[in-house]
ROSE-4610 file (N, C-alpha, C; in Angstrom, 1 decimal, always signed):
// ROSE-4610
residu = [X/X/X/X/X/X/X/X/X/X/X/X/X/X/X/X/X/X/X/X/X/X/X/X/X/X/X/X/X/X/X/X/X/X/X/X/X/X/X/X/X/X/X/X/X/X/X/X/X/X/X/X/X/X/X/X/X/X/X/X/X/X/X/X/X/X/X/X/X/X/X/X/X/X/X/X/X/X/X/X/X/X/X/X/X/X/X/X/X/X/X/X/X/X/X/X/X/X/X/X/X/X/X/X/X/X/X/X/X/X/X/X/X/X/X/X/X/X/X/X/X/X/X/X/X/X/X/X/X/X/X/X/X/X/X/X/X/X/X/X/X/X/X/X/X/X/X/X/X/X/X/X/X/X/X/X/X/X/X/X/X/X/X/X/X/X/X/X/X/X/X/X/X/X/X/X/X/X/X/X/X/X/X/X/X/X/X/X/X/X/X/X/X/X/X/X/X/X/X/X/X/X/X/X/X/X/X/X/X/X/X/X/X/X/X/X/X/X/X/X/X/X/X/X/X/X/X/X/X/X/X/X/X/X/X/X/X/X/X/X/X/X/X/X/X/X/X/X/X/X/X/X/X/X/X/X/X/X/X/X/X/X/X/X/X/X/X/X/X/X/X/X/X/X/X/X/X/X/X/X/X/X/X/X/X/X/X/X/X/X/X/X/X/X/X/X/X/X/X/X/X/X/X/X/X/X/X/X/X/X/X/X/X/X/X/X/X/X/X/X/X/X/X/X/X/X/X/X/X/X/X/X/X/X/X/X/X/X/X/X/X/X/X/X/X/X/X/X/X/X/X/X/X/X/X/X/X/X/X/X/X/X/X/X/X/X/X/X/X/X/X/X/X/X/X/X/X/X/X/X/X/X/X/X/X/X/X/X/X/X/X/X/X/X/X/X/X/X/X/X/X/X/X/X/X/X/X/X/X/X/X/X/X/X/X/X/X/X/X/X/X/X/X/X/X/X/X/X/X/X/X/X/X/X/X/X/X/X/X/X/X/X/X/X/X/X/X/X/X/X/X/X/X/X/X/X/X/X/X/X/X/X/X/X/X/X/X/X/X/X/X/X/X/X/X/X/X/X/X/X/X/X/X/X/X/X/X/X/X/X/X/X/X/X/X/X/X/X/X/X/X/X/X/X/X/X/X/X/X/X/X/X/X/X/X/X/X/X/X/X/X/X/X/X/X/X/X/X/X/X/X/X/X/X/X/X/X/X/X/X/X/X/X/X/X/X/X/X/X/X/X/X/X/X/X/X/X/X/X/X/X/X/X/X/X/X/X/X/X/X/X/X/X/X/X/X/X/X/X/X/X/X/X/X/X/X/X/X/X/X/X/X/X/X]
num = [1/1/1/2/2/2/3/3/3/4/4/4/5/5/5/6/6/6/7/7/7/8/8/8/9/9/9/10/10/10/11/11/11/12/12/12/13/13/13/14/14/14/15/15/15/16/16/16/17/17/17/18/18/18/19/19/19/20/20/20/21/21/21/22/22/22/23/23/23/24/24/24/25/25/25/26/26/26/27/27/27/28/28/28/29/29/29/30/30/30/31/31/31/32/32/32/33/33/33/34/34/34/35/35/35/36/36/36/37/37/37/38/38/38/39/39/39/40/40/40/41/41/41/42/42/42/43/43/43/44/44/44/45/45/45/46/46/46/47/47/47/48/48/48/49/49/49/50/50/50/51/51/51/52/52/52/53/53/53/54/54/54/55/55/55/56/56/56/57/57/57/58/58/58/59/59/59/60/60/60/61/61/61/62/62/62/63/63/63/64/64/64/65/65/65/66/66/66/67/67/67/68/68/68/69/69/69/70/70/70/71/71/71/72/72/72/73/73/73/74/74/74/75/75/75/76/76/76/77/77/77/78/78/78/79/79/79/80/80/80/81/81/81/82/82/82/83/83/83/84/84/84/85/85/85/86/86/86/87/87/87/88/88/88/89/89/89/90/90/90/91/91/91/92/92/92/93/93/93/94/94/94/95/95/95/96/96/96/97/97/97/98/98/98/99/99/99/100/100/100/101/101/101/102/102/102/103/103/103/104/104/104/105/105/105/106/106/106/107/107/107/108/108/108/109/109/109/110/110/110/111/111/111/112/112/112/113/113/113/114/114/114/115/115/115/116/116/116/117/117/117/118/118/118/119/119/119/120/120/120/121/121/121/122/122/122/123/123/123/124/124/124/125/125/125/126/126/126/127/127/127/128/128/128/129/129/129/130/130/130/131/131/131/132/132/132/133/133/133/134/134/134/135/135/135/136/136/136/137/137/137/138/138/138/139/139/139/140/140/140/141/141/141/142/142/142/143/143/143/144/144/144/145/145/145/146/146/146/147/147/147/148/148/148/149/149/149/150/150/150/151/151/151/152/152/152/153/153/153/154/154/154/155/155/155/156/156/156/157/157/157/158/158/158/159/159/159/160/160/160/161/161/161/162/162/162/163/163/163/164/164/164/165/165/165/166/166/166/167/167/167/168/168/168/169/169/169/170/170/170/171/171/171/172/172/172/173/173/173/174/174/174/175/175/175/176/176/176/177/177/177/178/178/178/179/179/179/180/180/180/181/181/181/182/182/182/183/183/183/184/184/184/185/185/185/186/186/186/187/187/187/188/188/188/189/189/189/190/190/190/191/191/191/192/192/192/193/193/193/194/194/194/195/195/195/196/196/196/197/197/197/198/198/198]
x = [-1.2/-2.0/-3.4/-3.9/-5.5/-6.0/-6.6/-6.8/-6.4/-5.7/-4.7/-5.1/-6.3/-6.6/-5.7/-5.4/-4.8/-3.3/-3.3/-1.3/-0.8/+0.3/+1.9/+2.5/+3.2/+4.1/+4.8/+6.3/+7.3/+8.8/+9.7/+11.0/+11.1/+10.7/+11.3/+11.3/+12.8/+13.2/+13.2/+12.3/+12.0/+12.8/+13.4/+13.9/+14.0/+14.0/+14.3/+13.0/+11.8/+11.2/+10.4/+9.7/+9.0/+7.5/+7.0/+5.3/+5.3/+4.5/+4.0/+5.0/+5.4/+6.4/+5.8/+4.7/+3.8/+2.3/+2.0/+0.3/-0.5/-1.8/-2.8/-3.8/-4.7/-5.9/-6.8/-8.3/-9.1/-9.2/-8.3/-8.0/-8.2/-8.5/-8.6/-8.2/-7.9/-7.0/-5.2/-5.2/-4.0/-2.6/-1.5/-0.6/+0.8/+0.7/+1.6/+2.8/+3.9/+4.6/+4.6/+5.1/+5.4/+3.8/+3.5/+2.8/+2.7/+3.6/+3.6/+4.9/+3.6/+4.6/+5.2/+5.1/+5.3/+6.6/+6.9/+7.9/+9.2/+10.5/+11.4/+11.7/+12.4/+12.7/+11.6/+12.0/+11.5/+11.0/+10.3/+10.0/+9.6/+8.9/+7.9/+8.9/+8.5/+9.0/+9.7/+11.2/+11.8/+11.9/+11.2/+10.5/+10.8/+12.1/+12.9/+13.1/+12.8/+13.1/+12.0/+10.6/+9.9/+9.5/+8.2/+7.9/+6.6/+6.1/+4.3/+4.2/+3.6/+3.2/+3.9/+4.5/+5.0/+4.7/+3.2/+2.5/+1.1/+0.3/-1.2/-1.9/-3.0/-4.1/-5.5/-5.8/-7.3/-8.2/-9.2/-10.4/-10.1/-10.6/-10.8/-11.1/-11.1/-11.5/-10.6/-10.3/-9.2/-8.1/-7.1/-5.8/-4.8/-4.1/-3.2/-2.2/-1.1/+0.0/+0.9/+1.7/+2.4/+4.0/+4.8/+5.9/+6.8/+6.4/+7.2/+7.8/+9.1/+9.7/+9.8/+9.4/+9.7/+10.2/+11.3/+11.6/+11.8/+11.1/+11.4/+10.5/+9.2/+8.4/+8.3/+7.0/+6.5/+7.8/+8.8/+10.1/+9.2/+8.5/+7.3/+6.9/+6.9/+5.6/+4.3/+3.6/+2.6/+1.5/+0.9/+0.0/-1.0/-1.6/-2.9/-3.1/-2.0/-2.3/-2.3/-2.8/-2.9/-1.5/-0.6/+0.5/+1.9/+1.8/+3.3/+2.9/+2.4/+2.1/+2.9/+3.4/+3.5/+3.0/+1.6/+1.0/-0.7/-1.0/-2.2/-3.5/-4.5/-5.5/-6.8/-7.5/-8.7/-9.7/-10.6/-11.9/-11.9/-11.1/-10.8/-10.9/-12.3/-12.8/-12.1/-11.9/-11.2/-9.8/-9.5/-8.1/-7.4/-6.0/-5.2/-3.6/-3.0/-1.7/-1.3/-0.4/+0.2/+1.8/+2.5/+3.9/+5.0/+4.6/+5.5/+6.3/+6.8/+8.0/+8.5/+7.5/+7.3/+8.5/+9.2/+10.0/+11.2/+12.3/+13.3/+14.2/+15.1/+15.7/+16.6/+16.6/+17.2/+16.7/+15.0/+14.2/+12.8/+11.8/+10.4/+9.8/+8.5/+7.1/+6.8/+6.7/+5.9/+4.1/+3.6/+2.1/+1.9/+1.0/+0.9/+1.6/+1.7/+2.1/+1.7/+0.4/-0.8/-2.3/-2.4/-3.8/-4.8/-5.9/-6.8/-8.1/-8.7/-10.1/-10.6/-12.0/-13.1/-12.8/-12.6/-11.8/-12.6/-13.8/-14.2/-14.0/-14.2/-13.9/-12.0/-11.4/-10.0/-9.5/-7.8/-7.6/-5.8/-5.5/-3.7/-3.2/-2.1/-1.9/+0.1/+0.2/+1.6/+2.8/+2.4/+2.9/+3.9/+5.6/+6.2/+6.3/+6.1/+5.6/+6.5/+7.3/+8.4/+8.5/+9.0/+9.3/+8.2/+6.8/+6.1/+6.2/+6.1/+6.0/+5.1/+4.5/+4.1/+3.7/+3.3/+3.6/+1.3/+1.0/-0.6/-1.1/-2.4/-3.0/-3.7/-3.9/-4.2/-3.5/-2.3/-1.8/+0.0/+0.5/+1.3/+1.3/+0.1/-0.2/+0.6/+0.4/+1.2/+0.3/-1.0/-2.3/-3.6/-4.0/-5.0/-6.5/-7.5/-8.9/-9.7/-10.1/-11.1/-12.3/-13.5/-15.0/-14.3/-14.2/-14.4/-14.9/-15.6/-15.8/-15.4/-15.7/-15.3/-13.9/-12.8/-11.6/-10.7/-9.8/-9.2/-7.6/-7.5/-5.7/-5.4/-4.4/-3.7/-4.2/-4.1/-4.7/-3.8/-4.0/-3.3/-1.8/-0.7/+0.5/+1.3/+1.8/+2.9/+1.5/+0.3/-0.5/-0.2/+0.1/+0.1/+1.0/+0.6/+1.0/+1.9/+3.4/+4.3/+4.5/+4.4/+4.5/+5.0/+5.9/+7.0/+7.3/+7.7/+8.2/+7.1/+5.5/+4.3/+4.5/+4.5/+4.1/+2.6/+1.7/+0.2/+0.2/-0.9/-1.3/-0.4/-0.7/-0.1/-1.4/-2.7/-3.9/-4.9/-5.5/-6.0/-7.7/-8.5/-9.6/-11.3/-11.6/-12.1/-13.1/-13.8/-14.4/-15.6/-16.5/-17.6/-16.8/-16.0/-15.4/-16.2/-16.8/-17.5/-17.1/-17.1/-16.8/-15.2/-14.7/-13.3/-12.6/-12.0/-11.2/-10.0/-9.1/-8.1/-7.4/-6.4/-6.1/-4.4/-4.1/-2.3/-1.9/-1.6/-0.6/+0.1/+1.5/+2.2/+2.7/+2.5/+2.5/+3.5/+4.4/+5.3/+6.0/+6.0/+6.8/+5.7/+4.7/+3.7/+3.7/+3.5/+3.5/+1.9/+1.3/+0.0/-0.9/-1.7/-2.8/-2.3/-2.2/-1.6/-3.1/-4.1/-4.8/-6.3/-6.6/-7.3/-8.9/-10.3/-11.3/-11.9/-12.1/-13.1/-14.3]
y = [-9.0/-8.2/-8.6/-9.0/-9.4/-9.8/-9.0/-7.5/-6.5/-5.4/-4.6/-3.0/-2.5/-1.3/-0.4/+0.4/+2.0/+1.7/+0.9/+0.8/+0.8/+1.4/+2.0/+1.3/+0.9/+0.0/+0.9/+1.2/+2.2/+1.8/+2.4/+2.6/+1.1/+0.0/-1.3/-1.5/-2.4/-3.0/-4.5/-4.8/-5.9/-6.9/-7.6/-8.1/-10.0/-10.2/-11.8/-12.6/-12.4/-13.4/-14.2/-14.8/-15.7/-15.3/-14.5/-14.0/-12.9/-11.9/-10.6/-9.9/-8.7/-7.7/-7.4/-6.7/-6.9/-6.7/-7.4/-7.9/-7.0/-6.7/-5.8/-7.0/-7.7/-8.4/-7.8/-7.0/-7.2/-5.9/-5.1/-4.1/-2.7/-2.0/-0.5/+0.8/+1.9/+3.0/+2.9/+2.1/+1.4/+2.3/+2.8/+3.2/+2.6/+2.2/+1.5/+2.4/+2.6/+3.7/+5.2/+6.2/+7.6/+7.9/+8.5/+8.9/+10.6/+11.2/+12.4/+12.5/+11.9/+12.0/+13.2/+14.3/+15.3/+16.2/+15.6/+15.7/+15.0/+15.8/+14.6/+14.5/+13.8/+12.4/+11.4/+10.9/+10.1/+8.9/+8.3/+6.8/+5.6/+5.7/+4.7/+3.3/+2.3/+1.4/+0.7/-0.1/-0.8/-2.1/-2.3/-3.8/-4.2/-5.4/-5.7/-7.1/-7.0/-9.4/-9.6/-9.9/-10.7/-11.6/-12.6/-13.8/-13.4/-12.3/-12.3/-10.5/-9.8/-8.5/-7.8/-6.6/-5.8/-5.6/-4.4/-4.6/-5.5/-5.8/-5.9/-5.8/-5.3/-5.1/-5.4/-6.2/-6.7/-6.4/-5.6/-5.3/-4.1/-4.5/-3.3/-1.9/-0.6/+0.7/+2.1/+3.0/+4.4/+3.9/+3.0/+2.6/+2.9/+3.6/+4.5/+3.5/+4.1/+3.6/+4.4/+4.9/+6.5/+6.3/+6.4/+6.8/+5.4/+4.2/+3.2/+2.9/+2.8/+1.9/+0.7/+0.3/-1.1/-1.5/-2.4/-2.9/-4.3/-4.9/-6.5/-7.2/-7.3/-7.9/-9.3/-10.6/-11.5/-12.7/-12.6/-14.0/-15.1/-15.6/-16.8/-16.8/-15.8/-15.9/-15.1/-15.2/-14.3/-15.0/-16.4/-16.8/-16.3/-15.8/-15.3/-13.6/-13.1/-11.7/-11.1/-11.7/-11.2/-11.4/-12.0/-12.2/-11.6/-10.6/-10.3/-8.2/-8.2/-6.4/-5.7/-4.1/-3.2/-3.1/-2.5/-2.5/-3.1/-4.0/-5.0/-4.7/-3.9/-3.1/-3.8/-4.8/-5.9/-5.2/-4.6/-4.8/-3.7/-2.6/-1.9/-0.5/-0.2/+1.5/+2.2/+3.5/+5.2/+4.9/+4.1/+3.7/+4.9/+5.5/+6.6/+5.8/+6.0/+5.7/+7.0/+6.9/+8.5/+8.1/+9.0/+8.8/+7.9/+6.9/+5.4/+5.4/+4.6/+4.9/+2.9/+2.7/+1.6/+1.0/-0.1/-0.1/+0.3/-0.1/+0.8/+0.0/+0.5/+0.2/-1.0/-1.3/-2.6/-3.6/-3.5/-4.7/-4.4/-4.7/-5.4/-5.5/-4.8/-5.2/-6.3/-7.6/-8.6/-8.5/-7.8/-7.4/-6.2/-5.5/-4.0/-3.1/-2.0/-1.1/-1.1/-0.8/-0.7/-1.6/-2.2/-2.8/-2.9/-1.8/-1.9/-2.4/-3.1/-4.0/-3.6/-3.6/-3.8/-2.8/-1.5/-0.4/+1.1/+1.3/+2.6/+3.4/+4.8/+6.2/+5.8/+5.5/+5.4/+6.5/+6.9/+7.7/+7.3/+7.8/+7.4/+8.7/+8.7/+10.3/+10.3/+11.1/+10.9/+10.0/+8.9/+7.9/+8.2/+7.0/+6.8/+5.6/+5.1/+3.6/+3.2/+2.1/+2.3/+0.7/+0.0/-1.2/-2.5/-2.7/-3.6/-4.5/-6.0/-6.8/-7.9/-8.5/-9.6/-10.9/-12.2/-12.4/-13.1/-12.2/-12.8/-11.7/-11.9/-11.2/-9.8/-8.4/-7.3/-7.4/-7.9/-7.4/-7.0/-6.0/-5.1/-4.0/-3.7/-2.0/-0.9/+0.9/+1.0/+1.5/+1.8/+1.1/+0.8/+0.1/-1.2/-1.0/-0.2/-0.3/-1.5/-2.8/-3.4/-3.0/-3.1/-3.5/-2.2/-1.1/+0.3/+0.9/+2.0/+3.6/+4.3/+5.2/+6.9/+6.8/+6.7/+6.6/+7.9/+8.1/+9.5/+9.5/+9.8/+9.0/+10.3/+10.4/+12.1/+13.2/+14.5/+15.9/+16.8/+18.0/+19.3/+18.9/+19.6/+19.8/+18.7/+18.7/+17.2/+16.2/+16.1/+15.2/+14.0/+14.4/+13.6/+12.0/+11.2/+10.0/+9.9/+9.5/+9.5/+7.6/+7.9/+5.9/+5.9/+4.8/+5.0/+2.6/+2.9/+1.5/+0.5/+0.2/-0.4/-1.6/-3.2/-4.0/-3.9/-3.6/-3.2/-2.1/-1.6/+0.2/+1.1/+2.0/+3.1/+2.9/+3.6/+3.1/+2.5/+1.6/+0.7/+0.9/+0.7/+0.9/-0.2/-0.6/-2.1/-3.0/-3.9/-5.0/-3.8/-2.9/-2.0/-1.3/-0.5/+0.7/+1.6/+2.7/+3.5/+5.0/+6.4/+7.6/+7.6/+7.5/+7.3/+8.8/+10.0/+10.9/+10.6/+10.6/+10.5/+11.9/+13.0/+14.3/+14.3/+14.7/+15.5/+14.3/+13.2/+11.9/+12.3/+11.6/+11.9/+10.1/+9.5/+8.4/+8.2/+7.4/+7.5/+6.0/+5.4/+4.4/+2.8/+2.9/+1.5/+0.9/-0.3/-1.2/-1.2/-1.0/-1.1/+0.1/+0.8/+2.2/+3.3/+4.2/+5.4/+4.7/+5.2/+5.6/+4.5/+3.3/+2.2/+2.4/+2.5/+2.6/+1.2/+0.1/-0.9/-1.4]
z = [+15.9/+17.0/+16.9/+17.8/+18.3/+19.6/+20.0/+19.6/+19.8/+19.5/+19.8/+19.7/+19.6/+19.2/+19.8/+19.2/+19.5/+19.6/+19.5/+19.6/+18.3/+18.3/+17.5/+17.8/+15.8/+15.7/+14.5/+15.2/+15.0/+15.1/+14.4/+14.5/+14.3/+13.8/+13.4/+12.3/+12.1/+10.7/+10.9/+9.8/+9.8/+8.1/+8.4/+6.8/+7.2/+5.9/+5.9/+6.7/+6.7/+6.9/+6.3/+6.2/+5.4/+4.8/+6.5/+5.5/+5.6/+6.0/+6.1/+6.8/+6.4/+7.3/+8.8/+8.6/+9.6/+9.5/+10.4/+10.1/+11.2/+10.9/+11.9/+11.6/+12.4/+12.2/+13.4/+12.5/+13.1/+14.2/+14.5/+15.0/+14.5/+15.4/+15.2/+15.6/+15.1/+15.3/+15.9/+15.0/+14.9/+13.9/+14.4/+13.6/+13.3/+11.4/+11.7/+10.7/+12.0/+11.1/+11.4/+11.2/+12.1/+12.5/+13.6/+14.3/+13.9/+13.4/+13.2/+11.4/+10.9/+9.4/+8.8/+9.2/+8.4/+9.6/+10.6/+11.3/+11.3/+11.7/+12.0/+13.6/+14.1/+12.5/+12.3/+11.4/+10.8/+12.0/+12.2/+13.1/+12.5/+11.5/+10.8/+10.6/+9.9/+9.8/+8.2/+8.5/+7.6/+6.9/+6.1/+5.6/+4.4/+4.3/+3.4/+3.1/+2.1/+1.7/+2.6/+2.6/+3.2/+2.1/+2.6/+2.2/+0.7/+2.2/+1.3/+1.4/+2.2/+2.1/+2.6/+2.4/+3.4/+4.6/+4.6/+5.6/+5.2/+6.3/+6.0/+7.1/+6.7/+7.6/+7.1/+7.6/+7.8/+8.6/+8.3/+9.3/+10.4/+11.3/+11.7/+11.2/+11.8/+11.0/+11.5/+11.1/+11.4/+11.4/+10.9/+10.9/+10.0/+10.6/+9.7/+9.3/+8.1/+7.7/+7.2/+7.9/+7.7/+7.7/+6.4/+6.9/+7.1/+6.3/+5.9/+5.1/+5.2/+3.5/+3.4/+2.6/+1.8/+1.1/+0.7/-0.8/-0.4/-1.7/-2.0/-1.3/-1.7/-1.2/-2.0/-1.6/-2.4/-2.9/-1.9/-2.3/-2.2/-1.5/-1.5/-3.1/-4.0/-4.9/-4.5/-5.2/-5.5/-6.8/-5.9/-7.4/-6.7/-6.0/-6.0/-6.3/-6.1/-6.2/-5.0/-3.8/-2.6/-1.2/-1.8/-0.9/-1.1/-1.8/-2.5/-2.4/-1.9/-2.7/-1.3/-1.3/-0.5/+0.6/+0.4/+1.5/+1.1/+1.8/+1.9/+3.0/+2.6/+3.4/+2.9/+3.6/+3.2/+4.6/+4.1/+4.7/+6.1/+5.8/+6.7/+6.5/+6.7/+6.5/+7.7/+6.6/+7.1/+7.3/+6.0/+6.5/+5.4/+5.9/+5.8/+5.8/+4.4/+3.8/+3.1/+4.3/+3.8/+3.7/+2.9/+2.7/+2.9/+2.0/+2.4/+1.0/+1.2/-0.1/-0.1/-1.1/-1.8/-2.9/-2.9/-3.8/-4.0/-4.8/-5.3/-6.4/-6.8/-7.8/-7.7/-6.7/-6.0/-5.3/-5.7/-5.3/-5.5/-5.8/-6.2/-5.4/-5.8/-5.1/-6.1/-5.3/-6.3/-6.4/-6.8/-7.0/-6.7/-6.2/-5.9/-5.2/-5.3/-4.7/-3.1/-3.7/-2.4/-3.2/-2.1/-3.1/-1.5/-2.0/-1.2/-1.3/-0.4/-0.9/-0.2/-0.2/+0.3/+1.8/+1.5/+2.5/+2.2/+2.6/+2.0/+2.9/+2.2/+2.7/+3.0/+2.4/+2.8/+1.7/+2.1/+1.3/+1.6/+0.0/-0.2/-0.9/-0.1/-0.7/-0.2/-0.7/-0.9/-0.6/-1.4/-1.3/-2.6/-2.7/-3.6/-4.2/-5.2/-5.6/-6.7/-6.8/-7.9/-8.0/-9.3/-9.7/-9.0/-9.4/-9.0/-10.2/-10.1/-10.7/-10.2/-11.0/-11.1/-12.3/-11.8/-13.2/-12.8/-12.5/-12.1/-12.8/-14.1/-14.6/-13.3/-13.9/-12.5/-11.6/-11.4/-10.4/-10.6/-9.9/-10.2/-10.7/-9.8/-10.1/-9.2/-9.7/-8.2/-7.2/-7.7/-6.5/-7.1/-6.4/-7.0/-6.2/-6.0/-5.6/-6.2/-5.0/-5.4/-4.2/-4.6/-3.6/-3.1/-3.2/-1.8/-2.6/-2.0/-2.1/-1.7/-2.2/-1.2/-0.9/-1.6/-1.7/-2.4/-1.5/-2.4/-2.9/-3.9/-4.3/-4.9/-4.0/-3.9/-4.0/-4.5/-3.7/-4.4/-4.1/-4.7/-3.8/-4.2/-4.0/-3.7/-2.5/-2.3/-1.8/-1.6/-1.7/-2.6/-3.8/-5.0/-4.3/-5.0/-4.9/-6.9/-6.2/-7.3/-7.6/-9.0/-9.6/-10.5/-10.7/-11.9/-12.0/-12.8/-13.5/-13.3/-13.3/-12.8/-13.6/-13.8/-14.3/-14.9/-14.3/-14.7/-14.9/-14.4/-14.3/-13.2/-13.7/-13.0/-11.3/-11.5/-10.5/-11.4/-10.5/-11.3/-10.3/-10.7/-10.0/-10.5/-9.7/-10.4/-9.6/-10.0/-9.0/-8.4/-8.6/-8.3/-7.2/-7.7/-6.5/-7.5/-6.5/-6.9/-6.3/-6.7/-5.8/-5.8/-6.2/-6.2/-6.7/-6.2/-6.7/-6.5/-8.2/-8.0/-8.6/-8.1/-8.5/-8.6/-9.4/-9.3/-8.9/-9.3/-9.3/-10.6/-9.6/-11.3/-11.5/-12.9/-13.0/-14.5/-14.5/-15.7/-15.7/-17.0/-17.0/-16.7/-16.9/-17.0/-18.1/-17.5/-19.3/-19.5/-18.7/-19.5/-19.4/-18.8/-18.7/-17.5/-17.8/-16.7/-15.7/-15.7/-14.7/-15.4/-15.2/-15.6/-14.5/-15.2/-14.3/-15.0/-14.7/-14.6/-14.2]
């Protein structure tokens, strides 16, 4: 999409391709995934066996991601760290990742859960994040803050963002992210730090 502001991208299953499940470049107020997450049915999007990211989004600012599942990201590999994770959010303030269900017991995020860069005032909140791997030092967290601020990772009640089986950290926070609350996550099963500040 370029340029594509304000459009919804919903109700699609996307499996077997080679790069990104789907990509947002550069765009804003953009939803990718139910429009009304906390309603049924469900709409958001299905994103299975791809190459490189689940979703990704670069740039732009207010772009939601609500209400997608994924499993089995990163079959291309993952030597950079940046082509294999859940969901992939580079340079794109007031971004909102709410309720996506990351992973499962029958296939792999290859690197993060959610790995967000250089994305301030964003906020991730009940999200489910399960089996990430990688074999790239930092990456395979089940969410990953680089370069943002003002970021908020889960909240009182079903806010919480749930993480279980992480190759890295549970959240990892790092590279001068600064203002960062993280509240009521429940994190279990990491090989390396529940909740890592750098």
């Amino acid at each position: 999409l370029d340029p594509s502001d304000y459009s919804v991208i919903s109700s699609n299953t996307v499996t077997f391709v080679g790069g990104d499940g789907i990509d947002s470049f550069g765009n804003s107020h953009v939803i990718i995934g139910d429009a009304t997450p906390d309603s049924n049915p469900d709409t958001g999007n299905t994103i299975n066996n791809v190459g490189q990211n689940g979703i990704r989004v670069e740039g732009g600012t207010d772009n939601w991601v609500y209400r997608n599942v994924i499993h089995t990201t990163g079959l291309g590999g993952n030597p950079t760290g940046l082509t294999g994770n859940g969901i992939y959010v580079n340079g794109s303030s007031n971004a909102d990742i709410y309720r996506n269900t990351i992973g499962s017991n029958s296939g792999s995020i290859e690197g993060d859960g959610i790995l967000l860069v250089g994305s301030d005032s964003s906020r991730i909140e009940r999200n489910t994040i399960t089996n990430t791997d990688s074999n790239v030092d930092a990456s395979g967290s089940g969410i990953q803050i680089l370069n943002s601020d003002f970021v908020i990772i889960g909240g009182a009640g079903n806010l919480r963002n749930t993480i279980t089986n992480t190759e890295w950290d549970g959240i990892r926070v790092a590279n001068g992210s600064d203002d960062i609350t993280i509240t009521n996550n429940k994190i279990d099963g990491v090989k390396r730090t529940g909740i890592y500040l750098g």
